[in-house]
C-alpha positions as CSV (number, residue, x, y, z in Angstrom):
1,X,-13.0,7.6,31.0
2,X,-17.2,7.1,30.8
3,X,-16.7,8.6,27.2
4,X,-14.6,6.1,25.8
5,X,-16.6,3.2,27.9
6,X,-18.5,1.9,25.0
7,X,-14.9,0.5,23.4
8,X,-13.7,-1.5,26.2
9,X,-15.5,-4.9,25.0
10,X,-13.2,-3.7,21.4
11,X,-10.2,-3.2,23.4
12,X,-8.0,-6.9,22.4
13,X,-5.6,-6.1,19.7
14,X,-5.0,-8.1,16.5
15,X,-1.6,-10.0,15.5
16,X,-1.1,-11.1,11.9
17,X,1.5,-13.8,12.9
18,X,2.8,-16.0,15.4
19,X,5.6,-13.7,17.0
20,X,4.7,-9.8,16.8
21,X,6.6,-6.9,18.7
22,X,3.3,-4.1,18.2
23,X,0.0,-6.0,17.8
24,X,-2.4,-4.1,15.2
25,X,-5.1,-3.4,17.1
26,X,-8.6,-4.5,14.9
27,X,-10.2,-1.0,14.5
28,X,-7.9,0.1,12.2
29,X,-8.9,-2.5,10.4
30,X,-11.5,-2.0,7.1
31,X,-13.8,-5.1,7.2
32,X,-17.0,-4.0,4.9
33,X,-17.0,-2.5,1.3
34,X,-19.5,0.0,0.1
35,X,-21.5,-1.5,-2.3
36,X,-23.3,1.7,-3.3
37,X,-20.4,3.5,-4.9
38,X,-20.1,3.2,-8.5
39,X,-16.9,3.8,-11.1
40,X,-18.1,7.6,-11.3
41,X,-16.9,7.8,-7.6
42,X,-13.4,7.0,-8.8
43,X,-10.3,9.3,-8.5
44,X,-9.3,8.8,-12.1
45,X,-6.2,6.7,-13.2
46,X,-4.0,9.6,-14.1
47,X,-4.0,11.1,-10.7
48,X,-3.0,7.2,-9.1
49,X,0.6,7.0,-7.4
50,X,0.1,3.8,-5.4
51,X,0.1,0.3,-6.4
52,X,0.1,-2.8,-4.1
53,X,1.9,-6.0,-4.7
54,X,-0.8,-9.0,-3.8
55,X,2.0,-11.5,-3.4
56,X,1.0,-14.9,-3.6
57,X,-2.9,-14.3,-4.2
58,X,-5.2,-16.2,-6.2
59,X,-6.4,-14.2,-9.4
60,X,-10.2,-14.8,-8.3
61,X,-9.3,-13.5,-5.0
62,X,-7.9,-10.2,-6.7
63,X,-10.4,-9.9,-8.5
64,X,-13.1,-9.6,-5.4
65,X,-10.5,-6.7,-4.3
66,X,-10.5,-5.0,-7.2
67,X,-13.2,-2.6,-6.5
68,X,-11.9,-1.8,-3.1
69,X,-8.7,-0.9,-4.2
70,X,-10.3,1.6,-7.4
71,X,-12.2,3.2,-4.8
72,X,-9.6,3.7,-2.4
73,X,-7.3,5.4,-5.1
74,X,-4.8,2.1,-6.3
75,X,-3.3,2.5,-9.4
76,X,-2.0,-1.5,-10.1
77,X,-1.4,-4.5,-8.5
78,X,2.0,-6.9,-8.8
79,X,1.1,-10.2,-9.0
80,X,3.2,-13.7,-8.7
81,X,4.8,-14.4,-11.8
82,X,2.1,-16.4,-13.8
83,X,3.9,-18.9,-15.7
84,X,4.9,-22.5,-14.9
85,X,7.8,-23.0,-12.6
86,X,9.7,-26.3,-11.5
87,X,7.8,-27.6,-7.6
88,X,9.0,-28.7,-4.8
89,X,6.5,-30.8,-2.7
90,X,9.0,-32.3,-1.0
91,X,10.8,-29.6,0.3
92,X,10.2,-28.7,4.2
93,X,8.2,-26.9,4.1
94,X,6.6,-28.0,0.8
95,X,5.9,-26.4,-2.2
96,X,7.5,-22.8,-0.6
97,X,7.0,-19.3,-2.2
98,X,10.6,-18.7,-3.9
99,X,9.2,-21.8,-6.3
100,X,7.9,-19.0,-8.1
101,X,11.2,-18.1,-9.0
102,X,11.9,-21.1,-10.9
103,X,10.4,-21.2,-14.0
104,X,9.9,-24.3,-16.1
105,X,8.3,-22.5,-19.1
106,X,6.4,-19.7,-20.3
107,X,2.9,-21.4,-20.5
108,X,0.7,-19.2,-18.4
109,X,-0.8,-21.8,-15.6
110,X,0.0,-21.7,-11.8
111,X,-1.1,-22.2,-8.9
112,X,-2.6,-18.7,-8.8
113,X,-5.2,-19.6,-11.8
114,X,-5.3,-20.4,-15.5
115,X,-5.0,-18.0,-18.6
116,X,-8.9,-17.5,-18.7
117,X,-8.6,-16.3,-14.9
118,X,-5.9,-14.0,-16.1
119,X,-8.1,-12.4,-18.4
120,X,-10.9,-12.3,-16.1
121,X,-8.9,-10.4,-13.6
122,X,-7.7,-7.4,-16.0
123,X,-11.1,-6.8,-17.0
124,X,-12.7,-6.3,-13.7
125,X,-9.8,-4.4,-12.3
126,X,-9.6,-2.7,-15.7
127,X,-13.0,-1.4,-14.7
128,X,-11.9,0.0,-11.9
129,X,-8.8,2.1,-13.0
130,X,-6.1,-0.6,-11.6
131,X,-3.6,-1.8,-14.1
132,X,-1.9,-5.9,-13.6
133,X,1.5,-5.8,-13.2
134,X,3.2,-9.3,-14.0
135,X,6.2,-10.4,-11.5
136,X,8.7,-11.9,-14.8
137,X,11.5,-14.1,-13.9
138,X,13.1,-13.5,-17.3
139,X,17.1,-13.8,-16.1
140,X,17.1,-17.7,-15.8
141,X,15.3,-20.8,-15.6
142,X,15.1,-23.2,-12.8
143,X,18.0,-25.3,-11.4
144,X,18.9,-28.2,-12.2
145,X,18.7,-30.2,-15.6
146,X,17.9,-27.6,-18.6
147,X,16.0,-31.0,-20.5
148,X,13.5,-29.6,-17.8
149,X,13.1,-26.7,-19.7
150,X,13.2,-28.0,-23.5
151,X,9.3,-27.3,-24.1
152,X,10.8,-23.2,-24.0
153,X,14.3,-23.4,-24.7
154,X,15.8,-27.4,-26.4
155,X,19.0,-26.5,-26.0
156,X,22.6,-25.2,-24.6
157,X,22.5,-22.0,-26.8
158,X,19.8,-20.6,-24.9
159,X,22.0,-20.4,-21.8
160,X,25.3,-19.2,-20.8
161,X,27.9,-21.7,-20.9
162,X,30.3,-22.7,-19.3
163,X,28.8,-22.9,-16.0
164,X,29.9,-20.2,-13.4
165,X,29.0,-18.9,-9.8
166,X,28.8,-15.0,-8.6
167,X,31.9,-14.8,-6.4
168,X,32.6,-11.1,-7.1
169,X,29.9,-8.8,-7.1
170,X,32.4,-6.2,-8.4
171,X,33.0,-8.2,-11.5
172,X,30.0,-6.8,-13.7
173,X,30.1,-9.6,-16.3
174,X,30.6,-12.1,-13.8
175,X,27.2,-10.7,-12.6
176,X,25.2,-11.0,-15.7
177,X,26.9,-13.6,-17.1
178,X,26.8,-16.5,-13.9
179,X,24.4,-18.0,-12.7
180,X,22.7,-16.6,-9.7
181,X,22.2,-19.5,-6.9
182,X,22.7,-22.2,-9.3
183,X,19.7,-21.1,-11.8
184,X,20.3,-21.8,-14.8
185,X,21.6,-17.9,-16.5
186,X,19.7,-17.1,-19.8
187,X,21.8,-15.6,-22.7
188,X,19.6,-12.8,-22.9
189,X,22.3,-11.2,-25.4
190,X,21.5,-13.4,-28.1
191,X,18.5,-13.0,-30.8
192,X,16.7,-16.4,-29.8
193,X,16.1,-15.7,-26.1
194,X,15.2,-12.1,-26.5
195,X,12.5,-13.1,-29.1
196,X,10.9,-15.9,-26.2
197,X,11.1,-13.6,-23.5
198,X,9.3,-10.5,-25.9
199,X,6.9,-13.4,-26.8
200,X,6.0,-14.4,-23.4
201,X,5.4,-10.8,-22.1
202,X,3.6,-9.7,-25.3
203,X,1.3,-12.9,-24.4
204,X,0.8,-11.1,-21.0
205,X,-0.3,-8.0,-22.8
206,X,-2.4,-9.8,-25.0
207,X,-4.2,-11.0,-21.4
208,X,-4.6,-7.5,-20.2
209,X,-1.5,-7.1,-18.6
210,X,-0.1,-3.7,-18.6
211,X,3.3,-3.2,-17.1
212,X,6.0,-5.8,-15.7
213,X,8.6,-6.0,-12.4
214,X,11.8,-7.6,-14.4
215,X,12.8,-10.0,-11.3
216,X,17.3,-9.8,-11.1
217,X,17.5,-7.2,-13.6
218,X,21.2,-6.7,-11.8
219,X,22.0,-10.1,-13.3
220,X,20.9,-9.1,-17.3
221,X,22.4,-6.2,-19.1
222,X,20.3,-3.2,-19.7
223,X,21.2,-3.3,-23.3
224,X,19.6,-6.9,-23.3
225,X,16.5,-5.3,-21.5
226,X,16.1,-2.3,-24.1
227,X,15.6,-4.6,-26.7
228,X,13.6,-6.6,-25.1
229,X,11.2,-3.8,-24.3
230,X,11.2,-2.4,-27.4
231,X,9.3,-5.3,-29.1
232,X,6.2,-5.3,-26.8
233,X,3.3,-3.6,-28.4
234,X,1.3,-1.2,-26.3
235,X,-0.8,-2.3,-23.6
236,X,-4.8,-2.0,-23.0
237,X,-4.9,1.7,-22.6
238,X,-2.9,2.3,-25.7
239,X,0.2,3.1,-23.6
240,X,3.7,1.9,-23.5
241,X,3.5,-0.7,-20.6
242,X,4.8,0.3,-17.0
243,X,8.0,-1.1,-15.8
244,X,9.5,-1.4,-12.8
245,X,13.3,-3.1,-12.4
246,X,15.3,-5.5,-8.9
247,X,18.2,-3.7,-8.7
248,X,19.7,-3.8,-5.5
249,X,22.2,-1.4,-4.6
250,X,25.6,-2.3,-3.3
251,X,29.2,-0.6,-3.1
252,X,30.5,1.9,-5.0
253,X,32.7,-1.0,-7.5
254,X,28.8,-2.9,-8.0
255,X,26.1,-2.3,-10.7
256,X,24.7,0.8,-10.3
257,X,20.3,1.3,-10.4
258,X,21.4,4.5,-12.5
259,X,22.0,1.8,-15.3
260,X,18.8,0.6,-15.8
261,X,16.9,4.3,-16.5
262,X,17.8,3.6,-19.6
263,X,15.8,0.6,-20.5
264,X,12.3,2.2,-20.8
265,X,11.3,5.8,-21.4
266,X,9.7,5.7,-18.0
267,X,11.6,2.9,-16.8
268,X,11.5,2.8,-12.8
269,X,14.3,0.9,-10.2
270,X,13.6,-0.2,-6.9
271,X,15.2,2.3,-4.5
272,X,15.5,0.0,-1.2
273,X,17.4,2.9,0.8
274,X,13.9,4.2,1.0
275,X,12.7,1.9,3.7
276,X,15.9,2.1,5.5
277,X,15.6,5.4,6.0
278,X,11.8,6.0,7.3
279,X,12.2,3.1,10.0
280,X,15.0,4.6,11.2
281,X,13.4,7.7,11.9
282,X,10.3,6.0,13.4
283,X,11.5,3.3,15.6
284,X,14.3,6.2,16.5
285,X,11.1,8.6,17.5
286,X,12.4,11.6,14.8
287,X,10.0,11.0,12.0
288,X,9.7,14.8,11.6
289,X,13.1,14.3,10.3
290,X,12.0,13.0,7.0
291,X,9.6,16.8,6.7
292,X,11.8,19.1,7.3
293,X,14.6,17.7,5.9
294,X,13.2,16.1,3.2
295,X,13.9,12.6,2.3
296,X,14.2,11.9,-1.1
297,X,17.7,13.3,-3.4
298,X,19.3,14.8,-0.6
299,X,19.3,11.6,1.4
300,X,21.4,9.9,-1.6
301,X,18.4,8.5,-3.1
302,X,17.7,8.1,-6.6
303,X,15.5,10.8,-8.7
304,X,11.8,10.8,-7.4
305,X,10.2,9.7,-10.8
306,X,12.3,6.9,-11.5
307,X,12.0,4.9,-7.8
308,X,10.1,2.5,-6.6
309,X,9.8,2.5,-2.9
310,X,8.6,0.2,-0.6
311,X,8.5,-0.8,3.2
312,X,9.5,-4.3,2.3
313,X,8.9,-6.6,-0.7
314,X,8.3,-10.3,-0.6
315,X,12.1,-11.0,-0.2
316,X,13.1,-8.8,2.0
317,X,9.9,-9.1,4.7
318,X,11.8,-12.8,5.1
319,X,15.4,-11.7,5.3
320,X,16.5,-8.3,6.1
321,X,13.4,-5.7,6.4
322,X,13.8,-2.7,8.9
323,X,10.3,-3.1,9.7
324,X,7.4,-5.7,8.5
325,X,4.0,-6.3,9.0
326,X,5.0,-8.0,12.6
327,X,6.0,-5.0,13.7
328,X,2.2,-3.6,13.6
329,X,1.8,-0.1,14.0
330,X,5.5,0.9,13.6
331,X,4.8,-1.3,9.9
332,X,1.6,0.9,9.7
333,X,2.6,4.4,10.6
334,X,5.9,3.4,7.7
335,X,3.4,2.6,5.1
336,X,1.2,5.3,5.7
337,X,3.7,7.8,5.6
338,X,5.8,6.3,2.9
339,X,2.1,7.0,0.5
340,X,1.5,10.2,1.9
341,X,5.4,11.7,1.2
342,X,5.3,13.0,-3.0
343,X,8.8,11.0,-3.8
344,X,9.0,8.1,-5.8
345,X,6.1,5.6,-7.1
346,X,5.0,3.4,-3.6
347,X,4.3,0.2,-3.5
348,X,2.8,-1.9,-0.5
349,X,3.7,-5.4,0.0
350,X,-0.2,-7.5,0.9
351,X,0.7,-11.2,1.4
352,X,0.3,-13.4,3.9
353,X,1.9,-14.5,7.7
354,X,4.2,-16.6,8.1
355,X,6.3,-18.1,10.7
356,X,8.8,-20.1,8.4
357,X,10.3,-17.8,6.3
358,X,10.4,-20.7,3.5
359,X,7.0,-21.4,4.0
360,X,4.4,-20.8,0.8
361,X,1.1,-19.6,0.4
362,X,-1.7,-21.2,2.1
363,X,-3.1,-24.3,-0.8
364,X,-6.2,-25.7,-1.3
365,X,-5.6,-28.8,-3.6
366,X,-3.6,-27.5,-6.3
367,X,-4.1,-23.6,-6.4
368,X,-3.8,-21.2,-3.6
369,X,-7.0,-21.2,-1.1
370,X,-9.3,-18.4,-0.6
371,X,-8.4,-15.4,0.8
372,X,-10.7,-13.5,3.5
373,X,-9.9,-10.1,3.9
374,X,-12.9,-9.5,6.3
375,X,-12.2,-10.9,9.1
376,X,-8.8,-9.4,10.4
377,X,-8.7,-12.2,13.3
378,X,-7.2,-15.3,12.4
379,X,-7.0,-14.3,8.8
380,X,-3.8,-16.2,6.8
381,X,-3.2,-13.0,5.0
382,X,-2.1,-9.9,6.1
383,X,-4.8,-7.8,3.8
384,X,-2.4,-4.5,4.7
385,X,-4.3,-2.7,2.0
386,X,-7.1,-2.7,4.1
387,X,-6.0,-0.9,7.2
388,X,-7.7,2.2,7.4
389,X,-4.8,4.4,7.9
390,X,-3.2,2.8,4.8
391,X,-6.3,2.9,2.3
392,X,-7.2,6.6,3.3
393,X,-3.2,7.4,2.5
394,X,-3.6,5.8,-0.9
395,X,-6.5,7.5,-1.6
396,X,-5.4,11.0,-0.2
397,X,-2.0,10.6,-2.2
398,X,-4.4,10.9,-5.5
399,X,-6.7,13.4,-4.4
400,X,-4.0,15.4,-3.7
401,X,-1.1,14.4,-6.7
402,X,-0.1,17.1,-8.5
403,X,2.7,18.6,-6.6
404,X,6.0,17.2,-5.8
405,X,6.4,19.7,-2.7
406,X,4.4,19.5,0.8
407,X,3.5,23.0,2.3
408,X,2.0,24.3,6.0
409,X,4.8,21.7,7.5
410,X,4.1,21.5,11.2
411,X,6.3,19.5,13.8
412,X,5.7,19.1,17.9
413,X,9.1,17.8,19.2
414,X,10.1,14.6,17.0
415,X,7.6,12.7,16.8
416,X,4.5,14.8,15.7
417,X,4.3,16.2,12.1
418,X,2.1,17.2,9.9
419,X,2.2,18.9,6.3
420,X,-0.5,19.6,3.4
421,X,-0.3,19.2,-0.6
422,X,-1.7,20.7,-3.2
423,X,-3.7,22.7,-1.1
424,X,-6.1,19.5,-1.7
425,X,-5.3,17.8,1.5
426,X,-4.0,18.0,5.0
427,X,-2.2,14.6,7.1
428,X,-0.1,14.6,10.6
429,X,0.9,11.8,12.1
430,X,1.6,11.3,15.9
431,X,4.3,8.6,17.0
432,X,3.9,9.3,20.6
433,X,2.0,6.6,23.1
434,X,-0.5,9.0,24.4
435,X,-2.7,11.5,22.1
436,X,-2.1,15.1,21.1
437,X,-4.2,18.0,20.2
438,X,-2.7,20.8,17.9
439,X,-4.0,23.8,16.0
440,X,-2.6,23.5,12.5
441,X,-2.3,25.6,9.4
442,X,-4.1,23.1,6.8
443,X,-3.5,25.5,3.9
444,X,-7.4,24.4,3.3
445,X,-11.0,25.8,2.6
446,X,-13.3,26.4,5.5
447,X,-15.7,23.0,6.1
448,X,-16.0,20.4,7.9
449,X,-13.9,17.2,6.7
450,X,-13.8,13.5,7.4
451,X,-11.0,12.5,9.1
452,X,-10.9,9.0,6.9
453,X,-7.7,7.2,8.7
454,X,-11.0,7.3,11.4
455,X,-13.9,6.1,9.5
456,X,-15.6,6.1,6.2
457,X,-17.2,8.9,3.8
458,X,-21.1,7.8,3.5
459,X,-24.1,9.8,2.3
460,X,-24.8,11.0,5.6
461,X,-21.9,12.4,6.5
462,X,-18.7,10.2,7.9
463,X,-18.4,7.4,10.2
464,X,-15.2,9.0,12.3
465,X,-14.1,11.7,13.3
466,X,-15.2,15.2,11.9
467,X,-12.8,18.1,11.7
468,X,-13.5,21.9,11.6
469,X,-10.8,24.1,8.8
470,X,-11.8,27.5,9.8
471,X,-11.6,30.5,7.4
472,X,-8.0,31.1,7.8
473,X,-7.4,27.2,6.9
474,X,-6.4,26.6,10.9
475,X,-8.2,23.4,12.3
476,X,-8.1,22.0,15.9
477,X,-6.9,18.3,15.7
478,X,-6.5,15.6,17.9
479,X,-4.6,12.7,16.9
480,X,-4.6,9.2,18.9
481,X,-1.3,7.8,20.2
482,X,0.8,6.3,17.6
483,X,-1.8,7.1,14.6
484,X,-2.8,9.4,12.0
485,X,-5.6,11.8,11.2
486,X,-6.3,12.5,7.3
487,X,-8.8,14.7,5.5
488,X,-8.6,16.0,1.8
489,X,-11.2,18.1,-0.1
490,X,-13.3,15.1,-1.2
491,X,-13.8,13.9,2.4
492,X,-15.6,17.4,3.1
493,X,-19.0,17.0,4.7
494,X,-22.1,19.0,5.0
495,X,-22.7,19.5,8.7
496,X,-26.8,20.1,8.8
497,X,-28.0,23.5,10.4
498,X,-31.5,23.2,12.6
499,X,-34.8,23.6,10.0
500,X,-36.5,26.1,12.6
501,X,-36.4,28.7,15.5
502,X,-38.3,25.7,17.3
503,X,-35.9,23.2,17.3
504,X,-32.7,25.2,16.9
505,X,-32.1,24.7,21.2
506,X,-33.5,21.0,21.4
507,X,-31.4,17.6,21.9
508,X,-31.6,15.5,18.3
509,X,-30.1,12.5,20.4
510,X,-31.3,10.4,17.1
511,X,-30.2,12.4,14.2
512,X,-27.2,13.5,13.5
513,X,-24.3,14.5,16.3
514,X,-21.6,17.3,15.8
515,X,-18.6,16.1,18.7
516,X,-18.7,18.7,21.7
517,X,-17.2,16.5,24.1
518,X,-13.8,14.8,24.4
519,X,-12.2,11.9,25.7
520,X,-13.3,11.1,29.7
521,X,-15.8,13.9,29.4
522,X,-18.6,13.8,32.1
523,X,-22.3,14.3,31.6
524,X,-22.6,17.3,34.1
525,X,-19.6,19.1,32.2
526,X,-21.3,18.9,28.7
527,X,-24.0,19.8,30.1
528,X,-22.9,23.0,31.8
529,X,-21.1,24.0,28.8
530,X,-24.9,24.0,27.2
531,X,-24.3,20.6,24.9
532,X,-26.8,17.4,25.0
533,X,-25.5,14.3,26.3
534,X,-26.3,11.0,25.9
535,X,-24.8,7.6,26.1
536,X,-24.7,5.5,22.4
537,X,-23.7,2.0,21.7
538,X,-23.2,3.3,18.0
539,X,-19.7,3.3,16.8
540,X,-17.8,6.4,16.8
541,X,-21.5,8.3,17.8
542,X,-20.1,11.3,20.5
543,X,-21.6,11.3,24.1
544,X,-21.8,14.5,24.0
545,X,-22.7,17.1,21.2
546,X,-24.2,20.0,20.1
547,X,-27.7,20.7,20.4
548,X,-30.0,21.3,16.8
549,X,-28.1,24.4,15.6
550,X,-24.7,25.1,13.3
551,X,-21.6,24.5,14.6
552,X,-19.6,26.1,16.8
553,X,-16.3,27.8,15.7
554,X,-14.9,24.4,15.3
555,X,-15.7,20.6,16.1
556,X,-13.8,19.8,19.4
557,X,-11.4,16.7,19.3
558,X,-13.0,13.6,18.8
559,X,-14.5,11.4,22.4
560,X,-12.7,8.2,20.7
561,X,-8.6,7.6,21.4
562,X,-9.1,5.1,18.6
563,X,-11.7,4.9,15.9
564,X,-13.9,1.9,15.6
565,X,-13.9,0.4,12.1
566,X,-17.7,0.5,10.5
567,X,-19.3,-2.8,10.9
568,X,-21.5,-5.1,8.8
């Protein structure tokens, strides 16, 4: 294909880890900020629906992200619980990530960063729209001894005695009351413990915190939780903080997530059916499935506003995840999709690879090292939230909240579908190898849009792809094999009209180029359909395209299979 020539040096794909079934090929891949956007450019908070869990991070490492992510539409980010916890250097391999999971006391230091790193973090992500949500361990302590824990809690009445093990999951107060993998169990029930814990957490808020993920909230009553809650003041916008609860969901005689809406006005519960149920339908090659019959209540889910979905978490990706970030694009089109559907609040999961799954975060000394997040070769960490598919859902998912429906549903066979919302935004996604090319309903205004799962909005127009939504909202799309195309009514551009009569019929091979070709298109045939060609090393710059005058009914499909991300 000579129109598609200029990628073939781009053509090795990506993997994030040692073993990977679908490498992520590095186009997709977001490697540059734009440094001339400003916080006016911002979707505004309210309109957020996304948050990302940055598992493992460094707080100065967040905090170089949190630009990207107010700009991209991110309403918070999870981090690793930020208090002390018991260490394990000489475990193989050493120090690993469920250490955070221990705690030793409620002193905020870790190996993520200090209190004054804390604080340094809320502030610039504050200034960018995204809220901090702490990870609390707030159902135990560590294992082992409880002197190791006397600088928090000097003695047995803290804790539940005597000593028991979950046997029986049916057994509710076995549950709450046992201790979970020989942790030592909190008495969360009683006065003293309730008042550290609503200490500790207010401290957070103090810090800039504003919401909290209540780690085993299976293993504490919700009674306990409620009053817990209850004594937090409000957080730095003023609000009641956000809270999520780790309920996992198991027979019919178990604790039930229902039990836990009660512990917050807004309280939220993890709703891990989610993810089983959109890798089914990808990996199964019915993803239309989840449109037109749509997943969410009907599937046996829990009510849309009180869910937290996700592909995988931090536990899960290590244990029993339908699909991770080693499964590349399957892991990409999940994600992507699981943003774009209006049910429950999504949540991606942005740590690093592994091939242990014991294994902790890459260390430099004592803290966690640096994290690069612009180089996708090599790079420790998986950086998820900066594949471009991914980042444009996020963003489209706020520029087009406000309605809990999806209209102008459109399906090719199983594996092609496509839907608007709002009226604000229109998104299909194509799990087929090879690409397709549809005419859609968009149920959008005339214009031309940026597709931005294929490049970037910039002041000249867009890096990708630009597509044509003709005056009865139809538009000609092609999308590449086992991607997605995405445009929404703040990626609409101004395609530029010729200035004169002169220069209306001439060849602007160095302004700029509206797509007449498409993919293996030869000179001689864009040239006999009256187009200009010419051959560009410039990524995602068409071959061949229309010569200095307005566009023609629409802007043909794209001469790029894959779009090249922008480079520094």
């Amino acid at each position: 294909m000579k129109g598609s020539l200029q990628y073939v040096a781009m053509a090795l794909a990506v993997c994030l880890a040692a073993v990977c079934s679908h490498p992520i090929d590095p186009r997709h891949y977001i490697s540059t900020d734009d440094t001339t956007a400003t916080t006016s450019d911002m979707i505004a908070h309210e309109q957020r629906e996304v948050f990302v869990h940055m598992f493992n991070w460094k707080y100065s490492e967040i905090q170089k992200e949190c630009r990207y992510l107010g700009l991209h539409g991110i309403k918070a980010i999870q981090i690793s619980p930020p208090n002390e916890v018991l260490t394990f250097p000489s475990n193989n391999p050493p120090n690993p990530w469920w250490q955070e999971y221990q705690p030793k006391s409620y002193a905020i230091k870790s190996r993520y960063g200090s209190s004054s790193d804390l604080t340094a973090l809320t502030k610039e992500c504050g200034k960018w729209g995204v809220d901090i949500y702490a990870d609390s361990v707030i159902n135990h302590m560590g294992g082992g001894d409880i002197k190791l824990f006397k600088d928090t809690y000097p003695g047995e009445t803290y804790f539940h005695y005597p000593i028991c093990a979950i046997n029986n999951y049916c057994d509710h107060h076995e549950v709450r009351f046992c201790q979970l993998e020989g942790l030592n169990d909190l008495a969360t029930e009683t006065e003293a413990v309730r008042a550290k814990i609503a200490g500790y957490l207010s401290d957070l808020i103090s810090l800039g915190v504003n919401g909290f993920r209540f780690d085993a909230s299976k293993h504490m009553w919700p009674a306990d939780l409620k009053s817990i809650y209850e004594r937090l003041p409000d957080n730095s916008r003023g609000k009641r903080p956000d809270l999520f609860q780790e309920v996992i969901e198991g027979p019919p005689c178990e604790i039930t997530p229902m039990e836990y809406f009660g512990t917050s006005p807004k309280a939220r519960v993890t709703e891990f059916h989610f993810a089983t149920e959109v890798a089914a339908k990808i990996t199964n090659g019915n993803l239309a499935a989840a449109v037109t019959f749509p997943l969410g209540e009907s599937y046996g889910l829990m009510t849309s506003e009180r869910a937290v979905v996700f592909i995988d978490n931090h536990d899960t990706e290590r244990r029993d995840a339908p699909i991770t970030y080693k499964d590349g694009p399957d892991y990409v089109i999940a994600n992507t999709f699981m943003m774009a559907w209006p049910y429950g609040y999504p949540k991606l999961m942005s740590g690093f690879s592994w091939i242990n799954p014991n294994a902790g975060p890459p260390m430099s000394g004592e803290l966690v090292a640096d994290t690069d997040c612009h180089d996708p070769n090599g790079n420790t960490w998986t950086c998820i939230h900066r594949f471009r598919p991914i980042a444009a859902a996020a963003l489209w998912r706020a520029v087009t909240s406000g309605s809990s429906t999806v209209d102008n549903v459109f399906t090719q066979g199983t594996s092609v579908v496509g839907y608007s919302r709002s009226g604000k935004g229109y998104i299909i996604f194509n799990t087929e190898k090879g690409q397709v090319t549809v005419t859609v309903n968009t149920g959008m205004g005339p214009g031309s849009y940026c597709d931005t799962a294929s490049g970037d909005m910039i002041v000249s127009g867009c890096t990708g792809k630009v597509i044509r939504v003709e005056q009865d909202g139809t538009a000609t799309i092609t999308v590449p094999g086992y991607y997605v195309s995405i445009i929404h009514v703040k990626s609409a551009v101004k395609v530029p009209s010729c200035v004169d009569n002169k220069s209306c019929n001439k060849c602007n091979a160095s302004g700029y180029r509206e797509d007449c070709g498409y993919v293996g298109m030869e000179a001689g045939e864009c040239q006999s359909e009256g187009c200009c060609w010419e051959e560009s090393d410039i990524p995602n710059q068409p071959w061949c395209f229309y010569k200095n005058q307005q566009s023609s009914a629409f802007l043909r499909a794209s001469h790029s299979i894959l779009s090249p991300l922008r480079l520094a």
